[in-house]
C-alpha positions in Angstrom: 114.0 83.0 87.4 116.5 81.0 89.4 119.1 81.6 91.5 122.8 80.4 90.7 125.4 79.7 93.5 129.2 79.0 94.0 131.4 79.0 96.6 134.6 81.0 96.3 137.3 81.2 99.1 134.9 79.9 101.8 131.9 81.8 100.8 129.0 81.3 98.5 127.9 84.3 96.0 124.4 83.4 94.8 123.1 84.9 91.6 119.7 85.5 90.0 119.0 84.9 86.5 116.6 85.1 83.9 115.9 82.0 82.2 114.1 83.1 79.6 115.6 86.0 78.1 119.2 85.0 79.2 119.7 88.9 79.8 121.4 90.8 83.3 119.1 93.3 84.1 120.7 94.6 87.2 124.2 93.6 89.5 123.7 93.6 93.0 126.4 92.5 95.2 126.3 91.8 99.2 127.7 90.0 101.9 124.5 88.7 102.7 121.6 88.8 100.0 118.3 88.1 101.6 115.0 88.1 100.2 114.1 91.4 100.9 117.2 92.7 99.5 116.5 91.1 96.1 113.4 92.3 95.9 114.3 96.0 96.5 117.2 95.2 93.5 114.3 93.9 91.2 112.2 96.9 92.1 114.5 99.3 90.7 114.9 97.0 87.9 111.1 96.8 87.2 111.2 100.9 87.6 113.3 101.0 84.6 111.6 98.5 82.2 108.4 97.9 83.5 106.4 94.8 85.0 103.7 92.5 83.5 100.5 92.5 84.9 100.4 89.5 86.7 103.6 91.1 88.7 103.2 91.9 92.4 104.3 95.5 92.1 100.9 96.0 90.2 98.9 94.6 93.2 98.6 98.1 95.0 100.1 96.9 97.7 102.6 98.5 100.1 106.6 98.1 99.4 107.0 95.7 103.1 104.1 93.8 101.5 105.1 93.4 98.4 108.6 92.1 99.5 107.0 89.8 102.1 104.7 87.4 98.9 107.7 88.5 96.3 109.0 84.5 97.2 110.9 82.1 95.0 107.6 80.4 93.9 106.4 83.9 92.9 109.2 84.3 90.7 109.0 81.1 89.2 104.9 81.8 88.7 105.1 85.4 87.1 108.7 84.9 85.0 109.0 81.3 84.1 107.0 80.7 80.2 107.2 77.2 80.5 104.2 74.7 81.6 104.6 71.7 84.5 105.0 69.6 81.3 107.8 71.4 79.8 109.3 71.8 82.1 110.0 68.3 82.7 110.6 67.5 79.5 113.1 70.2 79.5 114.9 68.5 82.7 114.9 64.9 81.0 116.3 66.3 77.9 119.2 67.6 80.3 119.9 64.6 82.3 119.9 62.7 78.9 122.1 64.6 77.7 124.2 64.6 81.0 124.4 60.9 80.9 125.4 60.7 77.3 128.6 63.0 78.1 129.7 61.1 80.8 129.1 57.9 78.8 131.1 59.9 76.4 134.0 60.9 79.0 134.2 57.5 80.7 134.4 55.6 77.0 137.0 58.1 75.8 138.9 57.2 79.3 139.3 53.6 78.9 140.6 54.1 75.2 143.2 56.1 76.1 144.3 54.1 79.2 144.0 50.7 77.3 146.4 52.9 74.2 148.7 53.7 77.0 149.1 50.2 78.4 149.3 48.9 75.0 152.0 50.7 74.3 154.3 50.5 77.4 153.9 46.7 76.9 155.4 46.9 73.2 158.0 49.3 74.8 158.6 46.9 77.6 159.0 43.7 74.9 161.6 45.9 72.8 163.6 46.7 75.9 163.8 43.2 77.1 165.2 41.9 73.5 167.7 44.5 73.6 168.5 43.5 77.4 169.5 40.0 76.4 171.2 41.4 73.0 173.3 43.3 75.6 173.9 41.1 77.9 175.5 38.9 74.8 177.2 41.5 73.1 178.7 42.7 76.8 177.1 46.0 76.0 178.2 47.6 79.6 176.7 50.9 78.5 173.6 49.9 77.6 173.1 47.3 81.3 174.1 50.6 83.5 171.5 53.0 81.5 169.2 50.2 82.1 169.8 48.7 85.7 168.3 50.5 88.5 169.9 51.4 91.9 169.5 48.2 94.0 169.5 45.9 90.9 169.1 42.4 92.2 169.6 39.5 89.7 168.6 35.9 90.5 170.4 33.3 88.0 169.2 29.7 87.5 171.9 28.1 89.5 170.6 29.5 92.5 173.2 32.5 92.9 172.5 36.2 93.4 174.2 39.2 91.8 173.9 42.8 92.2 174.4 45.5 90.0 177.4 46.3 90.6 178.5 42.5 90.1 176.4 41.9 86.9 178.0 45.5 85.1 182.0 43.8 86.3 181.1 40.3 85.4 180.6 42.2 81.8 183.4 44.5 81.7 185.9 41.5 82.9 184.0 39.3 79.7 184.3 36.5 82.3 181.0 34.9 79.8 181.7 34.1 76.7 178.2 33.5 75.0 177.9 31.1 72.0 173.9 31.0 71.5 170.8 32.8 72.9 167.2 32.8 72.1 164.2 34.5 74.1 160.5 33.1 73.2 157.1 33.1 74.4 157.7 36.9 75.8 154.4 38.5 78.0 154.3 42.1 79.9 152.2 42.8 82.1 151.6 46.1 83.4 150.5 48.1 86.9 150.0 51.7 85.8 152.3 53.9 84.3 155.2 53.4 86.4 155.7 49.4 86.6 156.2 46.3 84.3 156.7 43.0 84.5 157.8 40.3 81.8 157.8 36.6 81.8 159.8 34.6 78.6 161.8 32.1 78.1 165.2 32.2 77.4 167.5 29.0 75.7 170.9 29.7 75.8 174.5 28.2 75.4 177.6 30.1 77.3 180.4 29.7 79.5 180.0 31.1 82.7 183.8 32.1 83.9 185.5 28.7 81.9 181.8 26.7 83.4 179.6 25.3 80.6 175.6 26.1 80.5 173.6 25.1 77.9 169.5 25.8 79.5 166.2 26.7 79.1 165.0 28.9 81.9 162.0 30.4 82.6 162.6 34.2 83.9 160.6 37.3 84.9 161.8 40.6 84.9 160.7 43.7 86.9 160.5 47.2 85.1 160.5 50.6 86.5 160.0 54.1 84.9 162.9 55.9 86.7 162.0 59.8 85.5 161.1 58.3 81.7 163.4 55.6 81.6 163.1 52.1 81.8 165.4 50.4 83.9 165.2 46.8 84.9 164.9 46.5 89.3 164.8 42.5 89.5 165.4 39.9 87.7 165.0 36.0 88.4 165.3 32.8 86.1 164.4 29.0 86.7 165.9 26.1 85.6 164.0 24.1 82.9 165.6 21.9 81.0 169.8 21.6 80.5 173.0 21.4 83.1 
């Protein structure tokens, strides 16, 4: 026999159970469960369906004295089948088996958070295609779904623009874009929430009647504003072009 205990609400209910036979012979519940108290529960129990010999109810002796040797080890002695050796083949079969489902449960983990990274960086690339796309096509519906509050952009030519500026610069279609091409794209993310992408992007436009033609290097921040990605920063470098 054993005894089972859990804590609920601040206080711990302990349980005695059979280990062999798996069966509830008796329910005894108390605020406080002391020895004695669990022998005078077993007692009644071993009225009813009897003792083995070896039990200390068939010693003769008085009830006090019989509650006073009726210890944990006794129980253990009189009601447990199982030898020293089986016993602890019994424990190493459970913490073997305990180790391989945690194995189990910390494998399964990882695969699912590498699947989820793996697929908010293919989400992340497709987004930042269609960002460019956009920004050609002067797709102002598609730049204010995707820009977050306190968008800050940072262009090559060292000038900063905020949201508000980049969404009027495309409604005005102050640039008049002749070529675009984004390469060499990599994400890289930090949890579930936040992205960022490094490409390069070659490209040939006129900035309100001024003529680019560059490569620049850029990296763009991404944020998961209640299951939409929005773009929070974004900064390019000059490479190569005027």
């Amino acid at each position: 026999m054993d005894f089972v205990a859990q804590r609920l609400v601040g206080r711990w209910n302990r349980a005695l159970t059979d280990q062999y036979t798996r069966e509830c012979l008796t329910l005894f519940a108390e605020v406080a469960l002391s020895g004695e108290k669990a022998a005078s529960a077993l007692e009644k129990v071993v009225a009813l369906r009897g003792a083995r010999s070896r039990s200390p109810w068939s010693t003769g002796l008085s009830p006090p004295a019989r509650r006073h040797i009726f210890s944990a080890q006794e129980f253990t002695r009189v009601y447990n089948p199982l030898t020293p050796q089986e016993e602890t083949r019994m424990v190493m079969k459970v913490l073997a088996i305990t180790a391989l489902s945690l194995s189990c449960c910390l494998s399964l983990t990882s695969n699912l958070h590498s699947q989820s990274t793996g697929d908010v960086a293919q989400q992340i690339k497709q987004l930042q295609q269609e960002s460019r796309d956009a920004q050609m096509k002067n797709d102002v519906s598609w730049e204010q779904k995707h820009l977050a509050e306190g968008f800050m952009g940072g262009n090559s030519w060292g000038a900063w623009e905020t949201r508000d500026e980049f969404i009027k610069d495309m409604q005005s279609k102050s640039i008049k874009w002749k070529s675009g091409n984004l390469s060499d794209l990599k994400v890289a993310t930090f949890g579930p929430n936040t992205a960022v992408s490094h490409y390069t992007f070659t490209y040939d436009a006129d900035f309100k009647s001024i003529h680019r033609a560059r490569t620049v290097i850029c990296s763009d921040t991404w944020v998961n504003d209640s299951g939409t990605w929005k773009t929070a920063s974004t900064h390019c470098t000059l490479v190569k072009g005027k």
